[in-house]
Rosetta silent file (secondary structure, phi, psi, omega in degrees, C-alpha in Angstrom):
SEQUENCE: XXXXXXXXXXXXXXXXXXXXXXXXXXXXXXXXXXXXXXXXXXXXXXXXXXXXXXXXXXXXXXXXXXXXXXXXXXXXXXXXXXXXXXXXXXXXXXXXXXXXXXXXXXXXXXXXXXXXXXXXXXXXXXXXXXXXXXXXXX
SCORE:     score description
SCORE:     0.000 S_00000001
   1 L     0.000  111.253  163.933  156.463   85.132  103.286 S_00000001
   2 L   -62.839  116.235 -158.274  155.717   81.970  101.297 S_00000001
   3 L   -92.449 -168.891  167.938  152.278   82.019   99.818 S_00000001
   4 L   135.277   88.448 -164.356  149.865   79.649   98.900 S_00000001
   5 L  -119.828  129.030  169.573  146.869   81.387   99.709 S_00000001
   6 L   -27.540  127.587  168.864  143.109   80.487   98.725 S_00000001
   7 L   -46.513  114.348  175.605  141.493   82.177   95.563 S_00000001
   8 L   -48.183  114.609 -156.692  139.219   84.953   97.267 S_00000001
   9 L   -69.259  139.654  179.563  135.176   84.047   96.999 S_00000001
  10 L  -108.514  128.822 -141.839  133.709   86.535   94.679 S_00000001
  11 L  -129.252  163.105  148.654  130.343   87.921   95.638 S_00000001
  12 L   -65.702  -25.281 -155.950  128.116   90.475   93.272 S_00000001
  13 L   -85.896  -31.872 -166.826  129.183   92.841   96.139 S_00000001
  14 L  -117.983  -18.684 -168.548  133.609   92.564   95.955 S_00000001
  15 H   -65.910   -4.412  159.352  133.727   90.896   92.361 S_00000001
  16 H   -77.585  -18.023  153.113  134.636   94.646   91.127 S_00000001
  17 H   -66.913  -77.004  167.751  137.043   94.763   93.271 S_00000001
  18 H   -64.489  -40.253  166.363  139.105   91.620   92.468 S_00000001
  19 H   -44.024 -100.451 -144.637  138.605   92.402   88.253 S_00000001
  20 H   -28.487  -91.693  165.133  139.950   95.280   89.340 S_00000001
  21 H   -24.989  -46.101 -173.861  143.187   94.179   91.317 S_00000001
  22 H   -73.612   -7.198  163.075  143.657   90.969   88.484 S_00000001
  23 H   -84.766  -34.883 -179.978  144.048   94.685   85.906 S_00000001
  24 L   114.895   11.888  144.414  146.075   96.090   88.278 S_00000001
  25 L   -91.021  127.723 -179.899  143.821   98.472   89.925 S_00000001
  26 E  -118.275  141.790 -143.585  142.650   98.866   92.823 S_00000001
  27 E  -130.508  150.547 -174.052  139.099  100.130   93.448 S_00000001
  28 L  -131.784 -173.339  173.806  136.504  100.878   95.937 S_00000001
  29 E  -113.592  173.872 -173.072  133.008  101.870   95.827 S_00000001
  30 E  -146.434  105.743  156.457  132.210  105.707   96.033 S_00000001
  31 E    -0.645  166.892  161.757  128.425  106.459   96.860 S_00000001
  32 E  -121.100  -22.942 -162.783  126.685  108.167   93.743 S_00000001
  33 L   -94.614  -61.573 -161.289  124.000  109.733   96.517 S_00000001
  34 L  -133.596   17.445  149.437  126.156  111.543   98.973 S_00000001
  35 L    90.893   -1.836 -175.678  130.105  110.916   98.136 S_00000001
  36 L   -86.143  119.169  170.495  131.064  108.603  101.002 S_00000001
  37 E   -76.603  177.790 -168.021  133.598  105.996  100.055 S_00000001
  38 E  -160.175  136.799  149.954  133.290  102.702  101.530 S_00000001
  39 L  -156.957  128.860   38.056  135.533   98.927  101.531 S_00000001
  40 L   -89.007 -179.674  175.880  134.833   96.142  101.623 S_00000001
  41 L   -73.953  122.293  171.863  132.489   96.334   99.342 S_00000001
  42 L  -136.954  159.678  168.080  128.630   96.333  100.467 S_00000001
  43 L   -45.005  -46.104 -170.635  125.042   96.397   98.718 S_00000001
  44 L  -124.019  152.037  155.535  124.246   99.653  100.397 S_00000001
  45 L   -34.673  120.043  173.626  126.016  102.783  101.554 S_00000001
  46 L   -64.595  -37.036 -159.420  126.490  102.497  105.431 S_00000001
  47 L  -107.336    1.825  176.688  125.986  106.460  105.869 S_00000001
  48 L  -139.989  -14.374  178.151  122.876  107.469  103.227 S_00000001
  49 L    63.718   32.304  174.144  121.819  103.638  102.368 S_00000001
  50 L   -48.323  177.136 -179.778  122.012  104.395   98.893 S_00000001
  51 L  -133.271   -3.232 -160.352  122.109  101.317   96.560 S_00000001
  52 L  -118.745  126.236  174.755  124.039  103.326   93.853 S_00000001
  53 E  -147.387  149.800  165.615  127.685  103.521   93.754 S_00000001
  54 L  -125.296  155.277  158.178  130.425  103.572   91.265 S_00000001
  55 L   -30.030  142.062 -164.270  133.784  102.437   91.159 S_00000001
  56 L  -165.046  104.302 -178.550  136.655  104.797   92.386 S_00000001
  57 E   -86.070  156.967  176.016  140.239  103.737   91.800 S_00000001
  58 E  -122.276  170.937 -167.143  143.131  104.617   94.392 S_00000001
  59 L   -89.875 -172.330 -156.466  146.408  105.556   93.802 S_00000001
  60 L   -92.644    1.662 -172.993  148.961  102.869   95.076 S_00000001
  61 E   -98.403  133.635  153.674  150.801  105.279   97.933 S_00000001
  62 L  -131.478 -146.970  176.260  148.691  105.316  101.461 S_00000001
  63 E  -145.560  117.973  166.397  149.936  105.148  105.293 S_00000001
  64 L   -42.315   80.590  174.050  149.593  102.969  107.765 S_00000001
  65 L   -54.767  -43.118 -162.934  146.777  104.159  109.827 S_00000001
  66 L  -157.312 -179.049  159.157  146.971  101.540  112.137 S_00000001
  67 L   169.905  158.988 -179.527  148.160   97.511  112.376 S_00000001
  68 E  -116.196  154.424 -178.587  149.031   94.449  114.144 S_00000001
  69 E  -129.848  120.162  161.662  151.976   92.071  113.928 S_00000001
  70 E   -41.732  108.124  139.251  150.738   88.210  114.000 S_00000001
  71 L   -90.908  -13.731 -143.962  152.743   85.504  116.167 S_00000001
  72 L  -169.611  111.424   -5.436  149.991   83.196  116.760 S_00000001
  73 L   -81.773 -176.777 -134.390  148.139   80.903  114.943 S_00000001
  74 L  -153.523  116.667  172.179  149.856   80.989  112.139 S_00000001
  75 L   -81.934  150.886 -168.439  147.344   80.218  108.679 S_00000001
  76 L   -77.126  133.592 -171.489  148.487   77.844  106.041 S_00000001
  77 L    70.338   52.609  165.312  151.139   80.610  103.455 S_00000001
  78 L  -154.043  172.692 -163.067  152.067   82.546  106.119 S_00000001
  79 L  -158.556  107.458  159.636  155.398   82.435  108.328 S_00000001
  80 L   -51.788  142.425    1.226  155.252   84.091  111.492 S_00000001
  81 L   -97.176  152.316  174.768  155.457   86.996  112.780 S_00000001
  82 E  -120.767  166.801  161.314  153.563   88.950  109.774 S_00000001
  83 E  -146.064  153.097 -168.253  151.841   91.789  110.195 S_00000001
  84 E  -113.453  120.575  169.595  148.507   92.833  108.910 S_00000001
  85 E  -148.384  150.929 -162.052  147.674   96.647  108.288 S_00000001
  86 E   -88.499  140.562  157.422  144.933   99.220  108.106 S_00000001
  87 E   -79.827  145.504  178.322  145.912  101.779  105.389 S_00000001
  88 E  -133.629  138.702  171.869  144.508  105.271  104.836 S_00000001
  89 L  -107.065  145.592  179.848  144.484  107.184  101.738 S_00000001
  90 L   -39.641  -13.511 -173.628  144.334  111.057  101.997 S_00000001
  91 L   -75.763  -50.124  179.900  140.872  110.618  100.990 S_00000001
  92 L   120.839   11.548  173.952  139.949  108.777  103.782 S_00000001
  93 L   -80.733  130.615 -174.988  139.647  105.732  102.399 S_00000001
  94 E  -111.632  113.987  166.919  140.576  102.124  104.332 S_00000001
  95 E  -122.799  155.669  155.045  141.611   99.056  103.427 S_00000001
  96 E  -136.984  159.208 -151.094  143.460   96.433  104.967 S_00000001
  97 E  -159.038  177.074 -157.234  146.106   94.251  103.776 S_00000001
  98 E   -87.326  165.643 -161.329  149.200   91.931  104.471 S_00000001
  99 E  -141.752  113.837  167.114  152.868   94.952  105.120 S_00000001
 100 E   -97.708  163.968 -172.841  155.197   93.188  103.217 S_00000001
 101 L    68.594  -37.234 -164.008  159.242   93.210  103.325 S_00000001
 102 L   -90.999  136.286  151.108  159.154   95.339  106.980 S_00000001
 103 L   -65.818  125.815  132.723  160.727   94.122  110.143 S_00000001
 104 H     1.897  -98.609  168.319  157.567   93.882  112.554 S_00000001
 105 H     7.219  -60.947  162.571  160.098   96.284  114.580 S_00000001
 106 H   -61.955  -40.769 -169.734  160.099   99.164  111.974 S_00000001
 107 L   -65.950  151.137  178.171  156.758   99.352  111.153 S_00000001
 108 L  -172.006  163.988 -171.852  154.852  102.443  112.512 S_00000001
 109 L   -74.657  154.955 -160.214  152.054  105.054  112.005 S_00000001
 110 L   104.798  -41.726 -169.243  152.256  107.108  109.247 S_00000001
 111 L   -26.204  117.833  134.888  154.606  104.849  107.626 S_00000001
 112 L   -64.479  112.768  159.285  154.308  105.397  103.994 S_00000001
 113 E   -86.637  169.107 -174.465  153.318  102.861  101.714 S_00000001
 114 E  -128.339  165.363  174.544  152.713  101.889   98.108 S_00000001
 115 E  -127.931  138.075  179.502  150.437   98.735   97.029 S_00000001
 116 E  -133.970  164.525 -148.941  151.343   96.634   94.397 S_00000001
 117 E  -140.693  126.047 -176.028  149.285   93.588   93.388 S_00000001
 118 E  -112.608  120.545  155.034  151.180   89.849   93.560 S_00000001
 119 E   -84.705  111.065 -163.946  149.936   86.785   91.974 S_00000001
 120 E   -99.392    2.958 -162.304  150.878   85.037   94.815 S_00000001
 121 E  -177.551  140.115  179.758  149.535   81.494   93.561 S_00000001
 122 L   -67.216  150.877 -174.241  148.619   81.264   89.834 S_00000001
 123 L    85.058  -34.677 -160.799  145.167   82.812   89.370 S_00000001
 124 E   -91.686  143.311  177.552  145.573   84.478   93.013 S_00000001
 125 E  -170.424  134.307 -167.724  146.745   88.227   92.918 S_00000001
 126 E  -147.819  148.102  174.122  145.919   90.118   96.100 S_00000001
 127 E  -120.978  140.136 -156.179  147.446   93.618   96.818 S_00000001
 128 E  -114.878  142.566  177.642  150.154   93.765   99.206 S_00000001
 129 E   -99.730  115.822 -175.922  151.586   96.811  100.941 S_00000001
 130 E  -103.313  121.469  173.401  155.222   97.442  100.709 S_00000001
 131 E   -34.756  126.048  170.590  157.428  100.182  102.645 S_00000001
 132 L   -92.305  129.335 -149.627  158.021  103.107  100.487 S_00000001
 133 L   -82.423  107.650  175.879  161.791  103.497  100.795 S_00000001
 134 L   -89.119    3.581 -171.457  162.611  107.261  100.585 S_00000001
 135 L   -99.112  -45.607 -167.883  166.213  106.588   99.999 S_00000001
 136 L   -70.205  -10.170  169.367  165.568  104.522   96.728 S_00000001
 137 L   -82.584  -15.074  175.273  163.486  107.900   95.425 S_00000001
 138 L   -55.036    0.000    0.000  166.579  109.826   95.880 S_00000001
């Protein structure tokens, strides 16, 4: 996929999030009042409406809870068909992101992935999920 994708707008609410990812972490918020994580990133807890949260890095392997694969319209640093997918971490935590590398074809739920974070445009570094290969751990 050939990038050239717009620097992501930074918020009070996600700019913890992107530091994070431009270190090479990737981070979420984690309630302080009753433990629920939550992304994107919001002011308040959706389930206790807490205002207090801290930072909670995940590790880079999740699964492909769910996902779609893109023909149509097609955004400028993208090349049809792509596919876009929601991840799950054993935790229960969701994000979603661009499935890099995979034939459309292959992908499926469960799939295990790892995320690794691309500067895809100088300054830009966004993290993209790549099939974890079970032959190359052999």
């Amino acid at each position: 996929m050939p990038f050239s994708r717009r620097a992501p707008e930074l918020t009070l609410d996600n700019e913890f999030f992107w530091s994070g990812v431009s270190d090479g972490q990737l981070l979420i918020q984690r309630c302080d009042a009753c433990g629920a994580e939550r992304h994107p990133p919001s002011p308040r807890c959706p389930a206790c409406l807490s205002p207090k949260w801290t930072a909670q890095s995940l590790e880079p392997r999740a699964e492909v809870y769910s996902y779609t694969v893109v023909h149509h319209p097609v955004p400028t640093g993208f090349t049809a068909p792509y596919v876009v997918a929601l991840l799950q971490w054993p935790s229960g935590a969701r994000i979603v992101t661009d499935l890099m590398d995979v034939d459309p074809a292959d992908v499926a739920i469960g799939m295990p992935v790892e995320i690794r974070m691309v500067e895809v445009d100088p300054g830009v570094t966004l993290p993209l999920a790549y099939p974890v290969r079970e032959d190359a751990d052999a």
